[in-house]
C-alpha positions as a Markdown table, in Angstrom:
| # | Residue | x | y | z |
|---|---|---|---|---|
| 1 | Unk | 154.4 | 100.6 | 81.4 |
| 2 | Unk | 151.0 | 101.6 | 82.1 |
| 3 | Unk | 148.9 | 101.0 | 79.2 |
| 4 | Unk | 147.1 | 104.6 | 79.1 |
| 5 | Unk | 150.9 | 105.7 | 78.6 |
| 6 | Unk | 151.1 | 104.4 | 75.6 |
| 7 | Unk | 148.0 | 106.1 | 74.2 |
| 8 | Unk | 149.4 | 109.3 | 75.7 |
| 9 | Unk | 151.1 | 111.3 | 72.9 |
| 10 | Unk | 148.9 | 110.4 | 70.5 |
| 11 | Unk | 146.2 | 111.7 | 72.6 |
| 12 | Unk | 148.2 | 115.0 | 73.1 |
| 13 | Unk | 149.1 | 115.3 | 69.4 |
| 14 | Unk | 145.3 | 114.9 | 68.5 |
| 15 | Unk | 144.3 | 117.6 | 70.7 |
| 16 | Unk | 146.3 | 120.1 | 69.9 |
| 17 | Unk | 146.0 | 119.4 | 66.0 |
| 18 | Unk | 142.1 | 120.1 | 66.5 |
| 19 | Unk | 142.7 | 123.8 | 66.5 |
| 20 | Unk | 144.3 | 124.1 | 63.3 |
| 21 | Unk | 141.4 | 122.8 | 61.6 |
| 22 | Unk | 139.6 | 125.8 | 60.6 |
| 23 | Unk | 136.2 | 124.4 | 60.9 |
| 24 | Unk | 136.5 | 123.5 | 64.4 |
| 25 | Unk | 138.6 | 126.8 | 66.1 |
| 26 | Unk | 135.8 | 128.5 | 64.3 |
| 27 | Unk | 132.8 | 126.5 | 66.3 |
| 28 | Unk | 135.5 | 126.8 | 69.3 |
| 29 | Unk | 135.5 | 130.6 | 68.5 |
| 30 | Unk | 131.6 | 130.7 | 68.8 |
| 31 | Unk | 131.4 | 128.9 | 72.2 |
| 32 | Unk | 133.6 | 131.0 | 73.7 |
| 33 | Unk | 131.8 | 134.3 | 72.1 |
| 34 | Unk | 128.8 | 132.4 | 73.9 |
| 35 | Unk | 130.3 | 132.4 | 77.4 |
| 36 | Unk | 132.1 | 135.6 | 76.9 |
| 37 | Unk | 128.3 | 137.0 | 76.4 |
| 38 | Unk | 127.4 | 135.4 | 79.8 |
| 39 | Unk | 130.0 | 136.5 | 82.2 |
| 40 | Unk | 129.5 | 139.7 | 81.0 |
| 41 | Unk | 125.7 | 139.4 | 81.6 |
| 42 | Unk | 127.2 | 138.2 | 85.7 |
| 43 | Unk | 129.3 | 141.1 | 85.3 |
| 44 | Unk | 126.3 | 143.6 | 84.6 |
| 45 | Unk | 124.3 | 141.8 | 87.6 |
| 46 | Unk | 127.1 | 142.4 | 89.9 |
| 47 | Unk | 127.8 | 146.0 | 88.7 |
| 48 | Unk | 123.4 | 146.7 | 89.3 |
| 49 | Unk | 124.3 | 145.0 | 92.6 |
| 50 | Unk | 127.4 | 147.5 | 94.2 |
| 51 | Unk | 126.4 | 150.5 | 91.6 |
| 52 | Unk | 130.2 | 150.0 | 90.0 |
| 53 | Unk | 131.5 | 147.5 | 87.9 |
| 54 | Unk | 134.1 | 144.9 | 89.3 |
| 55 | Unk | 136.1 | 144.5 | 86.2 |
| 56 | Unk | 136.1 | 140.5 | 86.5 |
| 57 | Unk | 134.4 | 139.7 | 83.7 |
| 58 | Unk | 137.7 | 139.2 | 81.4 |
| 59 | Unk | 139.6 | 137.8 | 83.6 |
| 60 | Unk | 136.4 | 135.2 | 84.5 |
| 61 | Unk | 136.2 | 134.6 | 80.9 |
| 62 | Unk | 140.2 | 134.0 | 80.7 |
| 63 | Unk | 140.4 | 131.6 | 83.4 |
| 64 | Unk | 137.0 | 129.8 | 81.8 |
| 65 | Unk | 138.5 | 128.8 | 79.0 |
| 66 | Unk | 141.9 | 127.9 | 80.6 |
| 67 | Unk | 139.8 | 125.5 | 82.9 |
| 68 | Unk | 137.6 | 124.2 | 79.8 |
| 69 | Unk | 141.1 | 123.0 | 78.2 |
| 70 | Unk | 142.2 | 121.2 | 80.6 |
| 71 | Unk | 139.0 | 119.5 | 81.3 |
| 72 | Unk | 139.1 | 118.7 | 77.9 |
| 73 | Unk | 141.8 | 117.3 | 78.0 |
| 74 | Unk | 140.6 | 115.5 | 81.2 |
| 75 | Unk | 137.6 | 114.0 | 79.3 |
| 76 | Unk | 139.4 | 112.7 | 75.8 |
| 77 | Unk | 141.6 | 110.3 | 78.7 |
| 78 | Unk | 138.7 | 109.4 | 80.4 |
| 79 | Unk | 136.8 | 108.5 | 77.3 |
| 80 | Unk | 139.5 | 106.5 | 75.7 |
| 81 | Unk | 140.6 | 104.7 | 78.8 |
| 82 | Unk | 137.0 | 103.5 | 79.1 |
| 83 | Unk | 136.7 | 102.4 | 75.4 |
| 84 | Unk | 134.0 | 105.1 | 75.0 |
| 85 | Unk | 133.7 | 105.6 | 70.8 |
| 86 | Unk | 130.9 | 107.6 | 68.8 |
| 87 | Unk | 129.3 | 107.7 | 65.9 |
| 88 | Unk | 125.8 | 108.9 | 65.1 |
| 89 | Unk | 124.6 | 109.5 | 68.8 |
| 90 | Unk | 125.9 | 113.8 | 68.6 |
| 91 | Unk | 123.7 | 114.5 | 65.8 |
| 92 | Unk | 120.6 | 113.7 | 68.3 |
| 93 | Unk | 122.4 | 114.9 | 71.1 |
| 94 | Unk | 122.1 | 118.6 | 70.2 |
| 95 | Unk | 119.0 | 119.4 | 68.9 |
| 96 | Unk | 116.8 | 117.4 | 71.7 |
| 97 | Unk | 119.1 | 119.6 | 74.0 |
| 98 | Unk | 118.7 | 122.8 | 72.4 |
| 99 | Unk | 114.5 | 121.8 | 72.4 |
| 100 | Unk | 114.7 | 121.0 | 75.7 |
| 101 | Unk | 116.3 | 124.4 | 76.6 |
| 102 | Unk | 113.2 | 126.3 | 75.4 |
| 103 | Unk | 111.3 | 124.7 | 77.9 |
| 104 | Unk | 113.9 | 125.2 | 81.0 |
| 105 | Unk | 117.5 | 126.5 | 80.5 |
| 106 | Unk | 118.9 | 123.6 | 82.8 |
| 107 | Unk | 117.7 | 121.4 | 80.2 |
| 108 | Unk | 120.2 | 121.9 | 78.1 |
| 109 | Unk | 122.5 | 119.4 | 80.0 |
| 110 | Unk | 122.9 | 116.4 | 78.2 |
| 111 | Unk | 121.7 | 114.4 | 81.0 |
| 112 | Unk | 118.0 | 114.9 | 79.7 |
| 113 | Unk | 118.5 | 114.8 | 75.6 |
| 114 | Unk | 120.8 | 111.7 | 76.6 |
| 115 | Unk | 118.4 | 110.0 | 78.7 |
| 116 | Unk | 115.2 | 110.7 | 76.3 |
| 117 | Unk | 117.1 | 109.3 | 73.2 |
| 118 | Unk | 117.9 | 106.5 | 75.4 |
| 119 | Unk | 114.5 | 105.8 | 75.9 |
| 120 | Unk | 113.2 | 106.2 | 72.9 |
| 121 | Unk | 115.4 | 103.4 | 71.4 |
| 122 | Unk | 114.5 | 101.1 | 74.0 |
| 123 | Unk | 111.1 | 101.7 | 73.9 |
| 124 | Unk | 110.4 | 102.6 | 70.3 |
| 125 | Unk | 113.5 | 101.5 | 68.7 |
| 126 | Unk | 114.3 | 105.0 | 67.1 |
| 127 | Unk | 117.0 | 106.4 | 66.8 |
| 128 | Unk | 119.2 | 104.2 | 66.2 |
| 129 | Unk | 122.4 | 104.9 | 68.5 |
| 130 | Unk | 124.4 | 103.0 | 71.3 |
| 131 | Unk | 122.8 | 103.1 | 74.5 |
| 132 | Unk | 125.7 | 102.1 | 76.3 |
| 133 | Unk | 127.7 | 104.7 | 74.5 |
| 134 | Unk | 125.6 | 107.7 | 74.8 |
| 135 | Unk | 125.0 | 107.3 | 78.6 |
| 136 | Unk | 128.4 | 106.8 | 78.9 |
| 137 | Unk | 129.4 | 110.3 | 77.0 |
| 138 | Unk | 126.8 | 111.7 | 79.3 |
| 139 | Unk | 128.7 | 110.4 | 82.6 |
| 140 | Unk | 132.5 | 111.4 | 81.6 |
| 141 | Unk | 131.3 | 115.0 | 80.6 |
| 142 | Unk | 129.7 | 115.6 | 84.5 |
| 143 | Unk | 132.6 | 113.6 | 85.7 |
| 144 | Unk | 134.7 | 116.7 | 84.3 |
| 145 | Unk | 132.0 | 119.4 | 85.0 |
| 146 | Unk | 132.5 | 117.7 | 89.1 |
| 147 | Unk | 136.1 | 118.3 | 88.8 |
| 148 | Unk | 135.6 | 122.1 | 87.3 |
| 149 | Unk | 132.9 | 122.6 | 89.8 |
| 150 | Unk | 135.5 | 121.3 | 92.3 |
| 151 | Unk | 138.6 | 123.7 | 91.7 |
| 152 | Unk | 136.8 | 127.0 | 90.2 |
| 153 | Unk | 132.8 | 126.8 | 90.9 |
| 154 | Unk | 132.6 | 129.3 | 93.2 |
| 155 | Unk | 134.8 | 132.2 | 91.5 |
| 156 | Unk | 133.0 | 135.1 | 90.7 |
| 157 | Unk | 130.0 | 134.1 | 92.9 |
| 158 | Unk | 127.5 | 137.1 | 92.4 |
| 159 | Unk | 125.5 | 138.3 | 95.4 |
| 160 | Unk | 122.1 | 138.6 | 95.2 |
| 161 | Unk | 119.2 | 139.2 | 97.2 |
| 162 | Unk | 117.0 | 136.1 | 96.5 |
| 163 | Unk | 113.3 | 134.9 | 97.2 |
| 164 | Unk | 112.4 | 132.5 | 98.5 |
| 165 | Unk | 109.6 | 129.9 | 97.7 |
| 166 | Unk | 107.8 | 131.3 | 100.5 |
| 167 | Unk | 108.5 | 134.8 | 99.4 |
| 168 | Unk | 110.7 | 135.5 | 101.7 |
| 169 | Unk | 113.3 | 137.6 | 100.3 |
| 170 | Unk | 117.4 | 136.4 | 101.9 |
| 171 | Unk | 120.8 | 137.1 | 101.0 |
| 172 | Unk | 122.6 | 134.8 | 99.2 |
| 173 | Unk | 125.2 | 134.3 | 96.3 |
| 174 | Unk | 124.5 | 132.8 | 92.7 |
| 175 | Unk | 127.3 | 130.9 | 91.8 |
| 176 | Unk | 127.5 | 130.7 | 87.6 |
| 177 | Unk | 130.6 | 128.9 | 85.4 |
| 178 | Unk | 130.5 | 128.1 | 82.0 |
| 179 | Unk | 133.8 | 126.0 | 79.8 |
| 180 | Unk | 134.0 | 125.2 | 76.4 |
| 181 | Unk | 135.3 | 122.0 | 76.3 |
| 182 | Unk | 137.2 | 120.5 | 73.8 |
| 183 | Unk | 137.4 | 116.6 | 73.2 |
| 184 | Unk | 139.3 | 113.5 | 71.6 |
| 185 | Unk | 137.3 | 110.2 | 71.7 |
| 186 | Unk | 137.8 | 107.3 | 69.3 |
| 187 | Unk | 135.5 | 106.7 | 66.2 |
| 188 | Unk | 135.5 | 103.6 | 64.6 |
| 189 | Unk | 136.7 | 103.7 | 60.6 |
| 190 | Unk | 137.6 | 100.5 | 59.3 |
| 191 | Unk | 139.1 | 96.6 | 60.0 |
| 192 | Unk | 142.0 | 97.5 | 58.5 |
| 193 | Unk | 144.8 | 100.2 | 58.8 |
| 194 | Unk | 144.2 | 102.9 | 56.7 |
| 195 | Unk | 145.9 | 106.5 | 56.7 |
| 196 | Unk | 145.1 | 108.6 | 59.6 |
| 197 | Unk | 144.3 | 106.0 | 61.4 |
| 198 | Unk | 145.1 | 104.6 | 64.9 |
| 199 | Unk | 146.1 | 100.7 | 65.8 |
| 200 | Unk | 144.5 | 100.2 | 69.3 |
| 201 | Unk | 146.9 | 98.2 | 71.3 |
| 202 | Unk | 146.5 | 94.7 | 72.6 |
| 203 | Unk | 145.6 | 95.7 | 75.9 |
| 204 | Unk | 143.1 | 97.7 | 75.2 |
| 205 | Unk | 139.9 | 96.3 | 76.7 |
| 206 | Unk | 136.5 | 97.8 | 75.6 |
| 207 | Unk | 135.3 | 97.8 | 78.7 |
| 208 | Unk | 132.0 | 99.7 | 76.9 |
| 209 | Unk | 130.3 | 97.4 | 74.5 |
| 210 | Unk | 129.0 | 98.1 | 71.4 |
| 211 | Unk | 132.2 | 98.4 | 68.6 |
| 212 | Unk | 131.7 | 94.9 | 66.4 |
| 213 | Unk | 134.9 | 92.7 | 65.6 |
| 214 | Unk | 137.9 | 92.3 | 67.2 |
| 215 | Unk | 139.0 | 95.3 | 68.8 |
| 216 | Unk | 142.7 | 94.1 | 68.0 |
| 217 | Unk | 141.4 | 93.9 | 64.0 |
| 218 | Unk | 139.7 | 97.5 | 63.7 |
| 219 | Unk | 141.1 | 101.0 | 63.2 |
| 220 | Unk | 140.5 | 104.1 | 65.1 |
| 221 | Unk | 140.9 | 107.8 | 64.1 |
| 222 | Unk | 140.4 | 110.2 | 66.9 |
| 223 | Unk | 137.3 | 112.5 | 66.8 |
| 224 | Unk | 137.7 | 116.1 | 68.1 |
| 225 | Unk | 134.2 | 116.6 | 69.4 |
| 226 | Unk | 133.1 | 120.2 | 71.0 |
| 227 | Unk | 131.1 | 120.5 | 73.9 |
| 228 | Unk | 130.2 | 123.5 | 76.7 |
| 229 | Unk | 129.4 | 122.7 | 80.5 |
| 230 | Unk | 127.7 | 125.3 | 82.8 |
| 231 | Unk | 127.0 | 125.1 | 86.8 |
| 232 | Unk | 124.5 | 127.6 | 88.5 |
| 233 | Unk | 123.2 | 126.9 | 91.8 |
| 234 | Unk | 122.6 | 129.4 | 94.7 |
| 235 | Unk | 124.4 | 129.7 | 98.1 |
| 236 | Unk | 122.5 | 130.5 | 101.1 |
| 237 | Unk | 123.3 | 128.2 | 104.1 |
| 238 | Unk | 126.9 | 128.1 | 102.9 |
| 239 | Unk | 129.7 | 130.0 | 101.6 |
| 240 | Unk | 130.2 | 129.5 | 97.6 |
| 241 | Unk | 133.3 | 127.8 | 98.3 |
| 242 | Unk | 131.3 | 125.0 | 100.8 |
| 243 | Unk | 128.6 | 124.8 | 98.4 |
| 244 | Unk | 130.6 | 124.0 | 95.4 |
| 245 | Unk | 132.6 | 121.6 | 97.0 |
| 246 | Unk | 129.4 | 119.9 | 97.7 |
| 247 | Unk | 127.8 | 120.5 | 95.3 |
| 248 | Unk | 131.0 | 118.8 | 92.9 |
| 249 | Unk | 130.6 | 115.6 | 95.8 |
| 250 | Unk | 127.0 | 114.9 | 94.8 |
| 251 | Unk | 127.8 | 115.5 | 90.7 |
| 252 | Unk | 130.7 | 113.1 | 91.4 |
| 253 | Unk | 128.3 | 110.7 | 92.5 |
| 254 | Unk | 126.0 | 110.4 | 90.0 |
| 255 | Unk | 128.2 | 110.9 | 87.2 |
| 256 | Unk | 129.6 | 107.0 | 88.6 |
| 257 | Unk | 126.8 | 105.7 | 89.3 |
| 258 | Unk | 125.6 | 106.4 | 85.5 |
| 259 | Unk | 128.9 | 105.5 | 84.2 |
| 260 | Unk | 128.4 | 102.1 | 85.8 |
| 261 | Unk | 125.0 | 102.1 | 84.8 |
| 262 | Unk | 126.4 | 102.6 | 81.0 |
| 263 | Unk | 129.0 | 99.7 | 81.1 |
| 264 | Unk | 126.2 | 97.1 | 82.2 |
| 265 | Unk | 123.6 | 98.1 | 80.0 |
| 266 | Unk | 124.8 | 96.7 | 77.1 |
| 267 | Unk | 124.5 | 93.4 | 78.9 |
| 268 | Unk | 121.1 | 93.9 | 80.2 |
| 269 | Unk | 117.7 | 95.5 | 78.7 |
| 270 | Unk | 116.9 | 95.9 | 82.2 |
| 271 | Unk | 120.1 | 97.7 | 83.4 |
| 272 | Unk | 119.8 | 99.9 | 80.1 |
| 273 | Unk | 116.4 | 100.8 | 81.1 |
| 274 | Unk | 117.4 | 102.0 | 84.7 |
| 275 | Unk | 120.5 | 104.1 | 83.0 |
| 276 | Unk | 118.5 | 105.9 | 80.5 |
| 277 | Unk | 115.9 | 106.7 | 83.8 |
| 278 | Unk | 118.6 | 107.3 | 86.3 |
| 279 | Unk | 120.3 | 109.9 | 83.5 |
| 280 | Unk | 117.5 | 112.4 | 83.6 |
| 281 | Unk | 115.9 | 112.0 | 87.3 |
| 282 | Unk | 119.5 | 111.1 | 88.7 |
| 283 | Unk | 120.7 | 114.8 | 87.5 |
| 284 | Unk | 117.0 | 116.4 | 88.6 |
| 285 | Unk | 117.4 | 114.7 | 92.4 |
| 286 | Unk | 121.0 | 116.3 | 92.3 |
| 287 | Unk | 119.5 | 119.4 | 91.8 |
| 288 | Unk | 117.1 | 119.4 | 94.4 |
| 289 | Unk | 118.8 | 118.1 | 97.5 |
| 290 | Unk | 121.3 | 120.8 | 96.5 |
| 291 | Unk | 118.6 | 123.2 | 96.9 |
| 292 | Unk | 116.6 | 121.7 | 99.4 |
| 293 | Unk | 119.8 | 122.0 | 101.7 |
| 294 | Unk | 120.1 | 125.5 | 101.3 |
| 295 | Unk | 116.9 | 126.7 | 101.6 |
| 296 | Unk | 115.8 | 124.2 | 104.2 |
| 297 | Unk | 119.4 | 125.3 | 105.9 |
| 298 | Unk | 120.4 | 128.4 | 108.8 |
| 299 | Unk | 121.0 | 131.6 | 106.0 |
| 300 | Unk | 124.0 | 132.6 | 106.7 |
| 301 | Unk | 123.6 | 136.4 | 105.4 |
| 302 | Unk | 120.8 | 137.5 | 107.8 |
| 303 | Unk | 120.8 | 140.7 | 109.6 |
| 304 | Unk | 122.8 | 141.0 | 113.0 |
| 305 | Unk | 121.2 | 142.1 | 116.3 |
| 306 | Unk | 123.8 | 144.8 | 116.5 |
| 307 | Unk | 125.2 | 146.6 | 113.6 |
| 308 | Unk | 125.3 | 145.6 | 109.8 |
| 309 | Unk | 126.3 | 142.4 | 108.6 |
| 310 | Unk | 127.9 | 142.5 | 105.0 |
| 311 | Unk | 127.2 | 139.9 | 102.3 |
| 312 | Unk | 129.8 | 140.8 | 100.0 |
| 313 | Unk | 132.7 | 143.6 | 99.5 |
| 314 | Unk | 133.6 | 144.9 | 96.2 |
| 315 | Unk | 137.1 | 143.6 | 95.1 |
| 316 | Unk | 139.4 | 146.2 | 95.7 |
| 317 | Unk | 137.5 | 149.1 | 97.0 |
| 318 | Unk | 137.7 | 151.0 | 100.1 |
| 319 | Unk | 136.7 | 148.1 | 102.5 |
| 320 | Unk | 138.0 | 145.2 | 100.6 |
| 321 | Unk | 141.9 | 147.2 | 100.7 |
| 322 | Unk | 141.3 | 147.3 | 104.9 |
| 323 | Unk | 140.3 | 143.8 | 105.0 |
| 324 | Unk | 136.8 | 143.4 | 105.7 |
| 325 | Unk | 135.2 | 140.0 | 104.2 |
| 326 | Unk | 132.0 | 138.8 | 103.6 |
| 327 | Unk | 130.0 | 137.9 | 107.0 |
| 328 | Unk | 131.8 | 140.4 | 109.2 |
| 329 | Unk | 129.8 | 143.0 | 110.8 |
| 330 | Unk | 130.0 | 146.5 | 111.1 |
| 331 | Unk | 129.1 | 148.2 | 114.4 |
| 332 | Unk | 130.3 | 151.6 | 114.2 |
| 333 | Unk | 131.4 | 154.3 | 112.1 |
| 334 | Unk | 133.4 | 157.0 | 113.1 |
| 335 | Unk | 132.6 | 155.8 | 116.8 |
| 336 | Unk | 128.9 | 156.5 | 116.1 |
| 337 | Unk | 126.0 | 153.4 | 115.8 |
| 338 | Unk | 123.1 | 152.8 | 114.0 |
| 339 | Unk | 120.5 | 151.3 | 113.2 |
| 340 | Unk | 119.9 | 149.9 | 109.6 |
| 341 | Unk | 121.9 | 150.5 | 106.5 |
| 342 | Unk | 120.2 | 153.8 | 105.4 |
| 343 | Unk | 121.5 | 154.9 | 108.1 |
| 344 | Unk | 125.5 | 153.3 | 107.8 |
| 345 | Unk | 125.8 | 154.7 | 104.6 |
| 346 | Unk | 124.5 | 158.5 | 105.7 |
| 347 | Unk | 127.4 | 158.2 | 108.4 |
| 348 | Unk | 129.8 | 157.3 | 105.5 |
| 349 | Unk | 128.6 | 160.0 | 103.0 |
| 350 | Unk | 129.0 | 162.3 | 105.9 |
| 351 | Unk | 132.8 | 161.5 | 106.4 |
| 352 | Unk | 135.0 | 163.8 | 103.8 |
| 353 | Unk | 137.9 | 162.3 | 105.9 |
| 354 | Unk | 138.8 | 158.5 | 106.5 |
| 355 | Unk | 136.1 | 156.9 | 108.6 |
| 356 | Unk | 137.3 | 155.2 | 111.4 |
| 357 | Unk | 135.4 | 151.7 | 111.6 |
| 358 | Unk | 134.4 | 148.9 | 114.1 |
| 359 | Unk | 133.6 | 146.2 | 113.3 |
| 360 | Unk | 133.4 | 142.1 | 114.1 |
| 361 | Unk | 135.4 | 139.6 | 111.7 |
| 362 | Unk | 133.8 | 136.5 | 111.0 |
| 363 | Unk | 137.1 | 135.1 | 110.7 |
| 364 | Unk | 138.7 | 136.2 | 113.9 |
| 365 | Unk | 135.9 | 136.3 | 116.0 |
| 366 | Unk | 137.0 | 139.0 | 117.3 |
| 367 | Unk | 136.2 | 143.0 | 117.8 |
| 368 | Unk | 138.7 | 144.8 | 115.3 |
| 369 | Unk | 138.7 | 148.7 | 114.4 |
| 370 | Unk | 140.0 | 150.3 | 110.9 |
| 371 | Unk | 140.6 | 153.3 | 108.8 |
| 372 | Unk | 138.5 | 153.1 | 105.3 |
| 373 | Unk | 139.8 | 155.9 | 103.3 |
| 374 | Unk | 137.0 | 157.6 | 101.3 |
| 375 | Unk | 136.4 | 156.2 | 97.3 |
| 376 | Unk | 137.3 | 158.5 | 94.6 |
| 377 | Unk | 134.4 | 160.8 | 93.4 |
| 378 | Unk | 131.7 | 158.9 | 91.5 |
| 379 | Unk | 132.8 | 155.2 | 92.8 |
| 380 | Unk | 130.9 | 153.5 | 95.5 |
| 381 | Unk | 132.2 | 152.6 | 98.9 |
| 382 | Unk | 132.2 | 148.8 | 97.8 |
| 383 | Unk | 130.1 | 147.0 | 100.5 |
| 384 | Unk | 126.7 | 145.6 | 100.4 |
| 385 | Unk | 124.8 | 144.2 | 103.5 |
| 386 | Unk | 122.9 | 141.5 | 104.2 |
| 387 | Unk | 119.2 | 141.8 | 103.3 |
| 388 | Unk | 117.0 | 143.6 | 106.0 |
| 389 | Unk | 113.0 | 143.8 | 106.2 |
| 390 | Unk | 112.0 | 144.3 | 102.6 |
| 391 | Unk | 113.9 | 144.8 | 98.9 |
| 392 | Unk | 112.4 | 146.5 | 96.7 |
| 393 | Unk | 115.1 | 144.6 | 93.7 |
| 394 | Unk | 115.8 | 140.8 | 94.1 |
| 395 | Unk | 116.0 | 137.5 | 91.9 |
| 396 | Unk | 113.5 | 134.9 | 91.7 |
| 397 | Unk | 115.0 | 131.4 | 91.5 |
| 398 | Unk | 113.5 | 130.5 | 87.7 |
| 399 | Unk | 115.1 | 129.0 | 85.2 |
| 400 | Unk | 112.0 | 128.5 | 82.6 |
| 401 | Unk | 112.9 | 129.1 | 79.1 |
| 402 | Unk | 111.3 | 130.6 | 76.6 |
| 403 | Unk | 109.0 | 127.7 | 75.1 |
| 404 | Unk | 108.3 | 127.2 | 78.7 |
| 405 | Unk | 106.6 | 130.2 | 79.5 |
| 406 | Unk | 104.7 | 130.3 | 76.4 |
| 407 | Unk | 103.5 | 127.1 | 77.4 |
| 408 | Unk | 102.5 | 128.2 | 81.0 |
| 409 | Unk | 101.2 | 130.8 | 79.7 |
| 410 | Unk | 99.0 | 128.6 | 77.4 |
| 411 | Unk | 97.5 | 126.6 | 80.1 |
| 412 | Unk | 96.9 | 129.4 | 82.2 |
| 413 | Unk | 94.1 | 130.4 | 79.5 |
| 414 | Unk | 92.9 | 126.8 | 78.8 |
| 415 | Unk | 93.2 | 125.2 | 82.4 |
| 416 | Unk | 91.0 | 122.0 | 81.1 |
């Protein structure tokens, strides 16, 4: 048999028996108030975006925490089949992360709180945690966030019309997720079997060093730990779907390479070193080739030379029900052209009957023609197109927090 097999149930049972403690549905309870609060934030951006609201933002929050169980369920095997056990590391964890956040919201990641504690207890000795360890919980958590990224990172993309670093203002989509993630991982509690705890098998390796004694001689209980993973990045030369796939390839990636990183380090000041940098400046590098691809790429939601291209349809409103999809282009409505949206949307307001339309799919690649039936009185037609010359209303790609800004605002009146 396998040996993870035999770990199995008791990994199960553990799982599951960390939502009838009190203490810990209530912290789960609080996360999931906390992403609740920011898909419905998406859900207002998307609803200033088509003038309507799309109604996603409970199913969005639904399907969050169904994917945040089962990656973390994902992430107690992967942290037990690794030998991956904690002790004092979380109580650091948090706090440098939730200081960090002030000063940019992507900071919260553990990534950066993980690789400046690392640090610091190379370097200055304080605090007193397991390198290897830490590191390691670092690399198993984006190893799941890859996998979420992977099957649901680019549901409920919202568009947006986004500027540029040259100021230049193009369509694109913002692609935000957000799981609480609940996890098992071993904590060591005696060298001798006591109640509650578990026997760790023969086989089971350590393959992560730092647990004293005889792994064969100690016993484990199994720590429910809490944890909440977000994703945002932006899609511009791709579709959300293309861009999260990637963008789970290069996560993947890294989240190895530091898991490797982690197992050596315990056997080398040096290697330790290089996974405490890597940790930080490993997630930052992911983060900018992700961007520097799309900005640096072809936009794919840029104005046609005939007609209106659309960036996004509204699900389940007039055009969406006929079957037009983001990147097709309208060229005529009601067998009449134009010339800019202003005027595509006059020739719809102007239609009391069902407007016949022409238009290209993306898709097919072909010249297609239907019948969009009028919205009910007081909803929108549910189609927004691509950018033009000038927007007046568009995001800026920041992320700076509010410690941040105070900061920049600091220097900006006391340059020297």
């Amino acid at each position: 048999m396998f040996p993870l097999l035999e770990l199995t149930p008791l990994i199960l049972q553990a799982f599951l028996q960390t939502f009838f403690n009190p203490a810990y549905l209530f912290l789960f309870l609080v996360v999931c108030a906390i992403i609740a609060i920011q898909y419905n934030r998406m859900e207002k951006m998307r609803e200033n975006f088509f003038g309507a609201r799309a109604g996603r933002s409970k199913k969005d929050f639904i399907t969050a925490v169904g994917y945040g169980l089962l990656g973390g369920l994902l992430a107690s095997f992967l942290a037990i089949f690794i030998g991956l056990t904690v002790s004092g590391e979380l109580y650091y964890l948090w706090p440098v992360a939730i200081l960090l956040m002030m000063l940019n919201i992507r900071f919260i990641c553990f990534a950066y709180a993980g690789g400046i504690l690392a640090l610091s207890n190379l370097i200055l000795g304080f605090p007193q945690i397991n390198v290897s360890q830490i590191l390691a919980l670092v690399a198993v958590l984006h190893m799941v966030e890859s996998f979420l990224i992977l099957v649901c990172g680019h549901l409920g993309a919202v568009p947006a019309y986004i500027k540029g670093p040259e100021g230049k203002i193009i369509g694109g989509f913002t692609l935000q997720r957000f799981w609480p993630i609940p996890i098992v991982v071993l904590a060591v509690i005696s060298g001798g079997m006591v109640e509650g705890g578990v026997e760790m098998p023969g086989w089971w390796p350590l393959i992560l060093p730092g647990v004293a004694g005889d792994p064969q001689n100690l016993t484990f209980a199994m720590l429910p730990l809490l944890a909440g993973l977000g994703y945002g990045d932006i899609a511009i030369a791709r579709s959300p779907a293309e861009k999260s796939r990637l963008s789970s390839i290069f996560l993947g990636l890294y989240s190895l390479i530091l898991l490797a990183l982690a197992m050596l380090a315990g056997h080398s000041r040096a290697v330790a070193l290089l996974a405490a940098v890597f940790s930080p400046l490993g997630h930052e590098a992911v983060i900018a080739v992700g961007k520097w691809l799309e900005l640096k790429g072809k936009p794919l939601y840029v104005p046609a030379e005939e007609g209106m291209r659309i960036m996004d349809v509204l699900p389940d409103g007039p055009f969406w029900r006929v079957g037009l999809r983001p990147g097709d282009i309208i060229t005529a409505v009601n067998g009449v052209g134009f010339a800019d949206k202003t005027e595509f949307y006059n020739l719809l307001q102007s239609s009391f009957l069902p407007a016949n339309v022409d238009y290209i799919s993306r898709s097919a690649g072909i010249a297609k023609n239907t019948v969009v039936k009028p919205p009910e009185p007081g909803k929108p037609w549910g189609v927004a197109p691509v950018p033009e010359s000038s927007e007046s209303r568009y995001v800026e790609l920041l992320t700076i927090g509010p410690l941040g800004r105070w900061m920049k605002k600091l220097w900006g009146k006391n340059p020297c």
